[in-house]
matplotlib code that plots the C-alpha trace (Angstrom):
import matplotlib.pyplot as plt

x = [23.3, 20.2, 16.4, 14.7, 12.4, 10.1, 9.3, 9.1, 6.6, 4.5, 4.0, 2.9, -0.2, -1.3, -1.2, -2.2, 0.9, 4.4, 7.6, 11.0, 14.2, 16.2, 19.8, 23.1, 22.2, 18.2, 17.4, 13.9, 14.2, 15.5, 12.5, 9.8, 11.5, 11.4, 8.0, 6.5, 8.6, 6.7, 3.5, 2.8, 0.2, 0.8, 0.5, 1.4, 5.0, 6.6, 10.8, 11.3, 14.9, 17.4, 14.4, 15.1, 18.3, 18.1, 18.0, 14.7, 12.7, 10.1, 9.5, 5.9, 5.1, 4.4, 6.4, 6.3, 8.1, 10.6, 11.5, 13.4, 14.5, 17.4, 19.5, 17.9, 19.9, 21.4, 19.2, 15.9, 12.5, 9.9, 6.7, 4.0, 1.0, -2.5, -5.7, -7.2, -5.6, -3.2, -4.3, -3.4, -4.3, -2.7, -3.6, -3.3, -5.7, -6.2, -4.6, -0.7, 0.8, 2.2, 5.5, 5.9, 6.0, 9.1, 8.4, 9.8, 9.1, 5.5, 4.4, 2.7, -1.9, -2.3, -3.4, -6.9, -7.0, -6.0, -8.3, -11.6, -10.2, -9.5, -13.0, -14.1, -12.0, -13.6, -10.9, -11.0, -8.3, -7.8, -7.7, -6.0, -4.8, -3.9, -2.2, -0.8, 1.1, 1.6, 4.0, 5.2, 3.6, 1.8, -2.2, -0.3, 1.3, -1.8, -3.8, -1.2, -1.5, -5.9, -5.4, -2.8, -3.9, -3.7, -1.4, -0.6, 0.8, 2.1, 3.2, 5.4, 7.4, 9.8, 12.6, 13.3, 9.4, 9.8, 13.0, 10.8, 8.1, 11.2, 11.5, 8.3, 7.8, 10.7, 9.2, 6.0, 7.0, 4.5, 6.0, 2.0, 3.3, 4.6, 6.7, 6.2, 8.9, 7.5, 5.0, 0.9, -0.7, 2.0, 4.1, 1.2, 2.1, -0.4, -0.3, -0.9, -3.9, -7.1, -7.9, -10.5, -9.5, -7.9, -6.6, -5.2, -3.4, -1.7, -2.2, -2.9, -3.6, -3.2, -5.8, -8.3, -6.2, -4.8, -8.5, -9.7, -7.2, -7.6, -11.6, -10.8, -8.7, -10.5, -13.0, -16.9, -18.0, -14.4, -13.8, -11.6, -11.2, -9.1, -7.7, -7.8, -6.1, -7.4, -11.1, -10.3, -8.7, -11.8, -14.1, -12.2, -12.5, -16.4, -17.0, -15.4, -17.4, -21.0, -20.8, -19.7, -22.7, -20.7, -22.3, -20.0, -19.8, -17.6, -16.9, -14.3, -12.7, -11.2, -9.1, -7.4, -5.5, -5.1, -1.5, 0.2, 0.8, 2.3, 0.8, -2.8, -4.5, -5.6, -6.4, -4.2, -5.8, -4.8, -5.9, -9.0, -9.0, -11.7, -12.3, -14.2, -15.3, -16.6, -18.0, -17.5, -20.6]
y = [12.7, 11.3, 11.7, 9.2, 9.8, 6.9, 8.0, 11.9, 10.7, 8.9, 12.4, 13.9, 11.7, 11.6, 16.4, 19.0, 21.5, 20.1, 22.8, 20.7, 22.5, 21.5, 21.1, 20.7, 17.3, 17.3, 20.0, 21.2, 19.4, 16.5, 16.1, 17.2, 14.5, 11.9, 12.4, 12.3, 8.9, 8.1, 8.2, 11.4, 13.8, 17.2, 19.7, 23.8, 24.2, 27.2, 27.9, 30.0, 31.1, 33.7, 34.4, 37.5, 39.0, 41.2, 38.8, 36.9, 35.2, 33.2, 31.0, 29.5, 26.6, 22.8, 19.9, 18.7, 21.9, 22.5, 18.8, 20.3, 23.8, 22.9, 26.2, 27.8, 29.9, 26.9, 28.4, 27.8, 25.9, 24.1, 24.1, 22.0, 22.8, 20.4, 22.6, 21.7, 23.9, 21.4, 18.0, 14.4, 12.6, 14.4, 11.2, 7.4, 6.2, 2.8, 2.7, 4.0, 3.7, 0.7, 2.9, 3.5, -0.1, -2.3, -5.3, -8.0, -9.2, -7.4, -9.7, -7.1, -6.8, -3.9, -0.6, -1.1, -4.1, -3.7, -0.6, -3.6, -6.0, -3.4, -2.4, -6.2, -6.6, -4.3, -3.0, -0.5, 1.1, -1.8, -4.9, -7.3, -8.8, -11.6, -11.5, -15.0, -15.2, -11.8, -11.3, -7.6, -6.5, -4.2, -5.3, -5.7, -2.3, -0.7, -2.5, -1.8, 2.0, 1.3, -0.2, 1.6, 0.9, -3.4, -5.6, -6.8, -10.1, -11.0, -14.0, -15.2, -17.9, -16.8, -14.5, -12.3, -11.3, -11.5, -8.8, -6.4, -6.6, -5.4, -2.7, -1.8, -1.7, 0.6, 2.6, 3.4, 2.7, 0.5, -1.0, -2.7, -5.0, -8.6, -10.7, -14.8, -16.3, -19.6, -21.8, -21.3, -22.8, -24.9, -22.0, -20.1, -20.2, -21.9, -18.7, -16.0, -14.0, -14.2, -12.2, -9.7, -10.1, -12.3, -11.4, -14.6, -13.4, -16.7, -20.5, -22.0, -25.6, -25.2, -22.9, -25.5, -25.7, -22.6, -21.5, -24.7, -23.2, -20.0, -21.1, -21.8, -19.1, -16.0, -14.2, -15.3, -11.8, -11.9, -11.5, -13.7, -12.3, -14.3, -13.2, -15.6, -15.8, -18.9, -20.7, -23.7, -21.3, -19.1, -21.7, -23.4, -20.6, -19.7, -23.4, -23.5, -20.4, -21.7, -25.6, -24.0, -21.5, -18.5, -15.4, -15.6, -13.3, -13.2, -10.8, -10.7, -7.3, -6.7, -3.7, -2.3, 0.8, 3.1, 3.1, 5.8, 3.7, 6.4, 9.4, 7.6, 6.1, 2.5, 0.0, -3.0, -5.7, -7.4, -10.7, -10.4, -11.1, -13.1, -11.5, -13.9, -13.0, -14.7, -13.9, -16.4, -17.0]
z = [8.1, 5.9, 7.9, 8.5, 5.3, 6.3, 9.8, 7.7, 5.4, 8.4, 10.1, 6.7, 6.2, 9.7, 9.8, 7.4, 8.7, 9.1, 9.4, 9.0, 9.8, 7.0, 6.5, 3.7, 3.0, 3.6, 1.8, 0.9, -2.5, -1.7, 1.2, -1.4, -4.0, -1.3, 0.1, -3.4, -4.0, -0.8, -1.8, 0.1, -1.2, -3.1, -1.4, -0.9, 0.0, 1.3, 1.8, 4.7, 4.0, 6.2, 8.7, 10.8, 8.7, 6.0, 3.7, 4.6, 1.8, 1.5, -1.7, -2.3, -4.4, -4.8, -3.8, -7.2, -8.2, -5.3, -5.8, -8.8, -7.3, -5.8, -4.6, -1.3, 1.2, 3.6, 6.6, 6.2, 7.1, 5.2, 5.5, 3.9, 4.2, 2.8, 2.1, -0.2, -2.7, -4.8, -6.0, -4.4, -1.4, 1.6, 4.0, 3.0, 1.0, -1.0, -4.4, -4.5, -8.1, -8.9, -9.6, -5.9, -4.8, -5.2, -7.3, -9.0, -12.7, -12.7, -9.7, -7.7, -7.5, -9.8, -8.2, -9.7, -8.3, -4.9, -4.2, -4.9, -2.9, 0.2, 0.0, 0.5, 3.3, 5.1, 7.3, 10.3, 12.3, 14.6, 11.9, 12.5, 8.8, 7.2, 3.5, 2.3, -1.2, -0.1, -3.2, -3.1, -0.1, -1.5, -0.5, 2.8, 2.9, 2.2, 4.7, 7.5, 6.4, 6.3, 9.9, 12.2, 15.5, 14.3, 12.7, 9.6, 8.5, 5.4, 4.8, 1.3, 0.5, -2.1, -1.1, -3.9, -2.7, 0.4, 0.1, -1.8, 1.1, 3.3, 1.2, 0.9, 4.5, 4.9, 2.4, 3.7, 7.2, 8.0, 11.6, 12.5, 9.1, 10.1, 7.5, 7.7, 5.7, 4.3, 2.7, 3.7, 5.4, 7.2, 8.1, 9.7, 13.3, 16.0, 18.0, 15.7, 16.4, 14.9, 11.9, 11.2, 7.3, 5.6, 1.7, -0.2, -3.1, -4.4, -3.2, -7.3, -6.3, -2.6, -2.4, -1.0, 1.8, 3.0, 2.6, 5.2, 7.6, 7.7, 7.7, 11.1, 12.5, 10.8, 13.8, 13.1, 10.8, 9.4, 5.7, 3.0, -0.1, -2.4, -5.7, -8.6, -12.3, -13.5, -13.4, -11.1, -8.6, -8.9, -8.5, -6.1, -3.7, -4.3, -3.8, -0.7, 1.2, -0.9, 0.7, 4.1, 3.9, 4.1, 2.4, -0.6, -4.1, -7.2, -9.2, -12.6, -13.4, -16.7, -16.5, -19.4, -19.8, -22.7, -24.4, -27.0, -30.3, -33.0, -31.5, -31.0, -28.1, -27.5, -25.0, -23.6, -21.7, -18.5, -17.7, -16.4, -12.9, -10.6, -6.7, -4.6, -0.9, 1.5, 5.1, 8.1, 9.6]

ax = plt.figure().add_subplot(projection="3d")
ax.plot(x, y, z, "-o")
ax.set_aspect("equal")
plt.show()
């Protein structure tokens, strides 16, 4: 039967040298292939086949190339090994391709993005995290994977996003992640523990609001960082931490990324995006 690839890929950030006894149906290709898809790091890989008989071999490589290598002798062992040797990020780290995130209709906080507003948040291994308007999960993926020893909550009101958040939880097996089906801030529960960061990805007009609640659940110290697409949102939100006298900032990014048009290069622009944090006295 199928591994459990989620629970595979898990082990794989957290240790430099993993052996997996492989089998007929998980075979060192189609593990490579999934890891990748995972957003697990390159790294050296090395097919252990027909150990101790006549016919022992071992084949060397990276995971990128066994993932397409797909006849091995049906006894053998993989090992993957991180040293340093082979590019990627062996561990989790902030910023996973968009590509590896499931998504619907583009709604998901660009890669770019997300990397900036992690770094406001501030997180440690024991977080405790709030993401509302959480979309595709994907700030709240990575924040669950930046904070294993806390939780993560992300809460969404639509359910075509709120089924790729299941996905992407499976995914990246991220069990510390939380799903709160509903509408912020009313469907924030009375008993849900305090936050050490709190990432607001959507709100629009209710922003105001969900921002007054969550002014008075984050920890004193704790950190809101909102994400904004238009001007009133934007100001809004810096409004709201400047007349409470929270240390506040804002900062716009304009990202744009270069595209092949007849064999040349240029650049397409996203909307620019405003980032506003703000630090609960």
């Amino acid at each position: 039967r199928q591994a459990d690839y989620s629970a595979l890929a898990s082990v794989l950030r957290d240790n430099d040298r993993v052996a997996i006894f492989t089998d007929p149906v998980n075979t060192p290709a189609k593990i490579a292939k999934e890891m990748l898809g995972r957003g697990v790091g390159e790294r050296r890989a090395f097919v252990c086949e027909s150990i101790g008989t006549p016919n022992e071999r071992v084949v060397e490589g990276t995971m990128k190339a066994l993932s397409v290598k797909k006849s091995f002798a049906p006894l053998n062992v993989l090992i993957l090994i991180n040293d340093g040797t082979v590019s990627g990020p062996a561990r989790s780290v902030p910023g996973y391709p968009d590509k590896l995130f499931s998504h619907s209709a583009g709604m998901i906080t660009k890669e770019e993005l997300r990397v900036v507003s992690l770094s406001k948040l501030g997180l440690d291994s024991k977080s405790m995290v709030w993401d509302i308007g959480a979309c595709s999960g994907s700030v709240a993926v990575e924040a669950a994977l930046c904070a294993p020893h806390g939780t993560t909550w992300a809460i969404e009101k639509d359910k075509k996003r709120l089924t790729d958040i299941r996905k992407n939880k499976l995914r990246f097996n991220v069990p510390n992640l939380e799903i709160i089906a509903g509408e912020a801030p009313a469907c924030i529960p009375s008993d849900l523990p305090a936050p050490d960061a709190v990432f607001v990805g959507g709100g629009g007009k209710a922003v105001a609001e969900i921002l007054k609640t969550v002014s008075k659940r984050v920890k004193h110290g704790g950190r809101v960082v909102v994400n904004a697409v238009t001007i009133e949102t934007a100001g809004a939100a810096f409004g709201f931490f400047k007349k409470r006298g929270w240390a506040s900032e804002l900062v716009m990014i304009n990202l744009s990324k270069a595209r092949d048009v007849g064999g040349l290069n240029m650049l397409a622009a996203n909307n620019p995006v405003f980032i506003i944090k703000g630090v609960r006295p």
